[in-house]
N, C-alpha and C positions, 0 to 999 in steps of 0.2 A: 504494500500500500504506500504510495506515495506522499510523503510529509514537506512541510513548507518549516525551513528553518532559518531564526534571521541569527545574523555574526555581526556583533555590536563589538566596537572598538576602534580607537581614534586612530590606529594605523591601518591606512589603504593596503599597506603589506601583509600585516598580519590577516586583515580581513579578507587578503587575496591567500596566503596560506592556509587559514582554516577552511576558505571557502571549494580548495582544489581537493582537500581530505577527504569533507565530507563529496565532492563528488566523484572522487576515484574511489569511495567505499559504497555511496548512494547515488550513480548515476542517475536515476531517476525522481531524484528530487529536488524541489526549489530553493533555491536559496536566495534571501535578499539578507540586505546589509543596511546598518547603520551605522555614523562615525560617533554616535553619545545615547547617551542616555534622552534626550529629549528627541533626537529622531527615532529613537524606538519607540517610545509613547504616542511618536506620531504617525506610527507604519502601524499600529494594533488593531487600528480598523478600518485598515485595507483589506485584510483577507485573515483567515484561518492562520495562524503561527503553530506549529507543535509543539517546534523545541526550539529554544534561547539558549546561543552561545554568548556567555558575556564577558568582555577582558575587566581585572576588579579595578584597573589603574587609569580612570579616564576622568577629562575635564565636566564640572559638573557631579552628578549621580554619579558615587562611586558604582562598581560590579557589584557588591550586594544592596548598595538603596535600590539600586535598579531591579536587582531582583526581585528585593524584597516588592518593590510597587506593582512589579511587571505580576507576580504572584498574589495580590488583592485582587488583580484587573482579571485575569485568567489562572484559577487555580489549577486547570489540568495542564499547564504547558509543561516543560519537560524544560531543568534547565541545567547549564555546567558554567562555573566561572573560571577561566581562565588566568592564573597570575602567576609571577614569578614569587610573591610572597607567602612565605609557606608559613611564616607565623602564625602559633598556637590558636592565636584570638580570630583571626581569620580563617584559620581553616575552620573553626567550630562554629563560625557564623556560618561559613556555606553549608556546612553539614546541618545546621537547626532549621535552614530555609527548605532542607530536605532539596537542597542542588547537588548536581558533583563537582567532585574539587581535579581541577583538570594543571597542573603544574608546567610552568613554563622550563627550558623549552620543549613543546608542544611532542609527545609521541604518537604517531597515527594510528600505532596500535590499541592505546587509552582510547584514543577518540572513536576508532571504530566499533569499540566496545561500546561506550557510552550510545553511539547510534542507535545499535541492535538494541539496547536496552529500553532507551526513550521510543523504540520502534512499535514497544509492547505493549498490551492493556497495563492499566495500571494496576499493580497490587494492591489489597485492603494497606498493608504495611505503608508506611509513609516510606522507608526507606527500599529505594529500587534496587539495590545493589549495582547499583553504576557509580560508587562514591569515590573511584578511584585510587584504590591500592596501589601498592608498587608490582610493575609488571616484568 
């Protein structure tokens, strides 16, 4: 089934990197992009989103206010934030918002997992087991 996923982050680069992953793992799926947080608030009701990739280090909304907001707005979307900050207080904010925690720099193999996973019904469980281990 074919999913609509946006890649939110103020580098064109990075959002051109996460954007080739997911579609050399998900050819057949959409993908748009935003460079912040207030252009994702403003793509939410253009169409259907699944899943939200978020980088946490952007101008404005960090990666979890974003989340956290993007998650009021749509509670079933499916989301992963992306950072090179692995600190304790962050990774437990992503993990309470029930996102996964995707560690910069970026492994395809993490992120194809996180796909397959955000691909699936959701579990009663809040947590999907897409939270990002070491692999």
């Amino acid at each position: 089934m074919s999913k609509t996923v946006i890649v939110v982050d103020d580098s064109k680069l990075s959002r051109m990197h996460v954007r080739g992953i997911i579609l050399r793992n998900k050819p057949d799926w959409t993908v748009i992009e935003a460079a912040n947080s207030a252009e994702l608030y403003g793509k939410l009701d253009e169409g259907d989103i699944h899943i939200a990739i978020i980088d946490f280090n952007m101008p404005g909304d960090n990666g979890l206010e974003a989340a956290a907001r993007l998650l009021q707005a749509k509670p079933d979307i499916r989301v992963a934030i992306i950072t090179a900050n692995a600190q304790d207080s962050v990774v437990s904010g992503i993990r309470a918002l029930g996102a996964a925690f995707m560690p910069k720099p970026l492994e395809e193999e993490q992120m194809a997992r996180f796909l397959t996973a955000a691909s699936l019904p959701r579990r009663p469980s809040s947590n999907d087991g897409s939270g990002g281990g070491a692999g």
